[in-house]
N, C-alpha and C positions, 0 to 999 in steps of 0.2 A: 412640444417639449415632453410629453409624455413619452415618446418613443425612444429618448435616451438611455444609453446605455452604459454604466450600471447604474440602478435604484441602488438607493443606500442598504437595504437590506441583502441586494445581490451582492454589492462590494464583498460584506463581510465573506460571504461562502467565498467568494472567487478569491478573496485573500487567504482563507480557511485552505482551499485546494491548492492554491498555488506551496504554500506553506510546505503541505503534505509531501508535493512531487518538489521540494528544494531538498528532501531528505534522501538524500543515498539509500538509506536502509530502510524507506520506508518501499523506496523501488525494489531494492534486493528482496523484500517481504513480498511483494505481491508474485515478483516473479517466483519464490519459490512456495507457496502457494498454490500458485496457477498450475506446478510440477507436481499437485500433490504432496507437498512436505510439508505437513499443516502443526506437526508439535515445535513450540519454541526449540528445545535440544536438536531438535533435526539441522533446524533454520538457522540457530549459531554455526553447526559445524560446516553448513555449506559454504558460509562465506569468513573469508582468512581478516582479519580485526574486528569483526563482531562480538562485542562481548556482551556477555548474558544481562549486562546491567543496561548498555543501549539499547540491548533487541528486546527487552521487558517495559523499559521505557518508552517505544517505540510501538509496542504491540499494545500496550495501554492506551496510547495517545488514539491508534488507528479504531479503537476499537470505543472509543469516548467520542471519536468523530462519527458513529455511524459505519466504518469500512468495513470492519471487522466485527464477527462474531465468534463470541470466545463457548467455548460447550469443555465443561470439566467432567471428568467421567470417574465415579468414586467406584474404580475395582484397583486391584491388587495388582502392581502399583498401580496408584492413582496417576491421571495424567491429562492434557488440557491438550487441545486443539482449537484450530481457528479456519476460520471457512470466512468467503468473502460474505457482505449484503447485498442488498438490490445494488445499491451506492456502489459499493467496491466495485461488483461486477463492471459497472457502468464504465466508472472511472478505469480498469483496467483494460474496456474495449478502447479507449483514448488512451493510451498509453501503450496499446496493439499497434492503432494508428501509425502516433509518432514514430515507434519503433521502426515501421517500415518506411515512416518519411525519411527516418535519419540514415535507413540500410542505403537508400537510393540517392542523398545529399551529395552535391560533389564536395568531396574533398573527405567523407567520410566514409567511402567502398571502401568492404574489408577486403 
């Protein structure tokens, strides 16, 4: 019985992640990220219904979970970027993954 899978303590993270990647914007964040667009203002403008109040809320949440690392830079203007964690990084090589499971799914070739 001990080789069951999940321990009660694993549920919570695996429900904790599953959470994360049910968010649109929490995928559109990583990918533009991963492009180097690391300030919030960047990362609204790249994507068309993003509003600055989701992607704040959003940028908080990833960054309370561990994903995200926020680094505020007090020059003239001020301004905040974000860079993944160890976590993030992890988590976006699984979602590298899937990416190419999904390019190759039938019925989902672009």
């Amino acid at each position: 019985m001990d080789d069951v899978w999940p321990k009660p303590d694993e549920l919570e993270s695996y429900h904790r992640i599953t959470e994360i990647l049910g968010c649109k914007w929490s995928l559109a964040i990583f990918d533009a990220i991963e492009r180097n667009i690391s300030r919030p203002s960047q990362i609204e403008r790249e994507y068309d219904g993003l509003t600055a109040t989701q992607l704040h809320r959003c940028l908080n949440r990833l960054e309370s979970d561990g994903i995200l690392m926020k680094q505020v830079f007090a020059e003239t203007p001020p301004h905040t970027e974000y860079t993944l964690t160890e976590n993030g990084k992890q988590l976006v090589t699984v979602l590298s993954s899937i990416r190419s499971l999904a390019n190759h799914w039938p019925g989902c070739e672009r």
